[in-house]
C-alpha positions in Angstrom: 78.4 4.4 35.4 78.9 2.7 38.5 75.7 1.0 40.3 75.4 2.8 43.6 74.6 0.1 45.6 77.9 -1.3 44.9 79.1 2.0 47.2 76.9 1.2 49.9 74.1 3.7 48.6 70.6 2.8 49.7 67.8 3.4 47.0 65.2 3.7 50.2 63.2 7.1 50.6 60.6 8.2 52.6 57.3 7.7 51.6 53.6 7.9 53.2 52.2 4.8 54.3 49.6 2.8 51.9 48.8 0.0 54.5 47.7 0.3 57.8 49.8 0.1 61.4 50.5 -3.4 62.4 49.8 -5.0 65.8 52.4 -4.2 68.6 54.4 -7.1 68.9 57.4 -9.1 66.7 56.4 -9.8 63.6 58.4 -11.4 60.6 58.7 -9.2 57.2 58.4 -11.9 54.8 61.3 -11.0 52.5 63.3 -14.2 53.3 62.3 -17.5 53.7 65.1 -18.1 56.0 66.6 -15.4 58.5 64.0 -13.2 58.0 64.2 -9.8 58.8 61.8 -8.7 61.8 59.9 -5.6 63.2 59.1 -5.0 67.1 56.2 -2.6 67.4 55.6 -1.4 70.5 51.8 -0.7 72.2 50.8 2.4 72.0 51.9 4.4 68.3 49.9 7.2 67.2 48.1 6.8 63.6 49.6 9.4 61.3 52.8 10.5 63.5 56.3 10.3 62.3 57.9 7.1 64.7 61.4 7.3 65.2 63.4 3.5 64.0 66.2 2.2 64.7 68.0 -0.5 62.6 69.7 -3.1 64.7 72.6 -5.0 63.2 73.4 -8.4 64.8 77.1 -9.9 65.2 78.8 -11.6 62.8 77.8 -15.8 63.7 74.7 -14.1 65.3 71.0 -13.7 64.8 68.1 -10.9 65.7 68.1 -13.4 68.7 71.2 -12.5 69.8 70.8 -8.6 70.0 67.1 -7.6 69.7 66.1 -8.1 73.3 69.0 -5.6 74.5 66.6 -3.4 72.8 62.7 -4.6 72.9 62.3 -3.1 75.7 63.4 0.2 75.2 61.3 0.2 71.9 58.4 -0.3 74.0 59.1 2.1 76.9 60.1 5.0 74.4 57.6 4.2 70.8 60.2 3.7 68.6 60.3 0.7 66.2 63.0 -1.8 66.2 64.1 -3.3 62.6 66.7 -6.2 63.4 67.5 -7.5 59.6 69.6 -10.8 59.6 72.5 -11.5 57.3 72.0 -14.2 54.5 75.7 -15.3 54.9 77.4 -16.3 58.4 78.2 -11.9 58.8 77.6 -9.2 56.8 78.5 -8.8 53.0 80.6 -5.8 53.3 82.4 -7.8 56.0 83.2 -10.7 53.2 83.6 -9.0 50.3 81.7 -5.9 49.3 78.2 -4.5 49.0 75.4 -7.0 47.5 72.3 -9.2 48.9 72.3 -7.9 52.1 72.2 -4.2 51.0 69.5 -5.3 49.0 67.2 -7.1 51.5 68.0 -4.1 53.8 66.3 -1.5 51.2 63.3 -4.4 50.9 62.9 -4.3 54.6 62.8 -0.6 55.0 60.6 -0.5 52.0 57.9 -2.7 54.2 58.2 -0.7 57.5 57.4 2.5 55.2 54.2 0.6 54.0 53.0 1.1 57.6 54.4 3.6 59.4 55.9 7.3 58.2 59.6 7.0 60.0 61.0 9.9 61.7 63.5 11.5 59.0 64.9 13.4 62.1 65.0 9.9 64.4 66.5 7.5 61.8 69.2 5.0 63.7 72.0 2.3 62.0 73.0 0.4 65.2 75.3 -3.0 65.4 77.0 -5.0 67.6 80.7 -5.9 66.6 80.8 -6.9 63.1 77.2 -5.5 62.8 78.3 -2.2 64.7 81.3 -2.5 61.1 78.2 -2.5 59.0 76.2 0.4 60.8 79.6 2.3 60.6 80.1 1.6 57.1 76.1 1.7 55.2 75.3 5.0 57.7 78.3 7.0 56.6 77.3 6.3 53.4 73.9 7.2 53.5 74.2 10.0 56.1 71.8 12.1 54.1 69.4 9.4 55.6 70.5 8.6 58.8 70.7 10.6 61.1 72.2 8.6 64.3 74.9 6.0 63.9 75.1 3.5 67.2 78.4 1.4 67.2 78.5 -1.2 70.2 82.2 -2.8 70.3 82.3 -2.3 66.1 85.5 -3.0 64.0 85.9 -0.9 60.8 84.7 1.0 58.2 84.2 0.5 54.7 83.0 3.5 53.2 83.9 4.6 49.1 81.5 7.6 49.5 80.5 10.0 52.2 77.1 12.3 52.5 75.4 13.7 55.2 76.4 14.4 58.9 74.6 11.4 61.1 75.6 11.7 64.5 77.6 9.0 65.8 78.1 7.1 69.0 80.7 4.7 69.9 81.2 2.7 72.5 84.1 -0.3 73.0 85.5 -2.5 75.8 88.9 -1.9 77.6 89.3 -5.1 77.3 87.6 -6.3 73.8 89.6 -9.9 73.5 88.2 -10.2 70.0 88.6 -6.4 68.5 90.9 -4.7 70.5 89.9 -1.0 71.3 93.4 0.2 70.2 93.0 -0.8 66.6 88.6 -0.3 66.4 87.4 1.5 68.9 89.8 4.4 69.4 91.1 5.0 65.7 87.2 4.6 64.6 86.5 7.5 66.8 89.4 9.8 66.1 88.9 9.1 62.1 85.4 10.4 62.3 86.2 12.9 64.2 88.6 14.3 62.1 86.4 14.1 59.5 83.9 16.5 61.1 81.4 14.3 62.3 79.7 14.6 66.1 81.1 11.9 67.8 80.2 10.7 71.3 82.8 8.0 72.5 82.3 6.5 75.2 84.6 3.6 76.8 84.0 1.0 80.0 85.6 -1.7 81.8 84.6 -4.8 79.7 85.0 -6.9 77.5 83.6 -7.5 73.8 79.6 -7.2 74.5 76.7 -4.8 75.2 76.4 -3.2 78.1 72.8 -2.9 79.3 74.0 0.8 81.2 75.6 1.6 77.5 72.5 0.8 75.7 70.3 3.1 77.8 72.9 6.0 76.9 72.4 5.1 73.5 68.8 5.3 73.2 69.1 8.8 74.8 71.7 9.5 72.2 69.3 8.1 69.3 66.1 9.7 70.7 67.7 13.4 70.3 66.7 15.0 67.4 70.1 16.6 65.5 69.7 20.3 65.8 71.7 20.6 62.2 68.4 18.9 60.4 
């Protein structure tokens, strides 16, 4: 039998917290000793309420650095937390050659948040930027009986073997993306999913390849809506 993590299947579940909340702030997860996955919590969290997450996948030659502060800020202004994992390699593993040690540190890091905090299984967002926004694509599809938003900034493919769920999906890309052209990412990703039978939002501007501030708040809004099918 094949391992299911060589699909893209995550072994995380929902579970009720055994530790207590953390401090609002960044903190580091401890899973790596080098590019470290991190948590923003922001002031404010109710004990013992379900808080919504979003997953925040970085670039590929990027870092959390790179793409968490598009989204700190909007953590703290709406009480969601912010996960921003890192990938071991210089982009993701599906990106290089399949499914491995960064699915793996992914299910570890959601592991930890669910120590602390009971996540929202109706608020439950894979978001990336370019190669990362590839990766959300790819690992949300295939664990859309999990996820329940899919955010795709400027994202170039998909790699999925297996399909479950129906997340909701936004996608946004740049007119005038000089590194993945909108005619062979953006516009195909959208149409594909949406063939498929999945709620997609598509949404394209004047620009180039990078996030939008005006997108991001769109986003959120699109993230912060609970599916009416769940």
């Amino acid at each position: 039998m094949i391992d299911p993590s060589l699909m893209g299947r995550l072994s995380f579940a929902h579970t009720q917290p055994t530790k207590p909340p953390l401090q609002p702030g960044r903190h580091s997860l401890g899973i790596a000793e080098e590019r470290d996955t991190f948590l923003y919590v922001p002031n404010g969290l109710e004990e013992e309420v379900a808080v919504p997450l979003m997953v925040l996948f970085h670039g590929g030659g990027g870092s959390a650095e790179k793409v968490a502060h598009f989204l700190e800020q909007h953590a703290e202004q709406n009480q969601f937390l912010l996960m921003v994992p890192q990938s071991i390699y210089p982009t993701w593993d599906i990106v290089i050659g399949g499914n491995g040690p960064d699915l793996h540190r992914l299910n570890t890091a959601l592991a930890k948040v669910a120590e602390h905090y009971f996540i929202d299984p109706d608020r439950f967002c894979f978001a990336g930027f370019s190669d990362g926004g590839s990766y959300a694509m790819s690992i949300g599809l295939t664990n859309g009986d999990l996820v329940t938003h899919v955010v795709v900034f400027s994202g170039g493919f998909m790699s999925v073997f297996m399909q479950e769920g129906a997340p909701h999906i936004f996608i946004t890309h740049g007119l005038s993306d000089e590194q993945l052209p909108i005619e062979t990412s953006g516009r195909p990703n959208a149409q594909k999913m949406k063939a498929a039978g999945y709620d997609v939002t598509y949404l394209e501007f004047n620009g180039n390849h990078s996030i939008q501030p005006p997108i991001v708040d769109l986003a959120v809004k699109f993230f912060l809506t609970k599916p009416a099918n769940r």
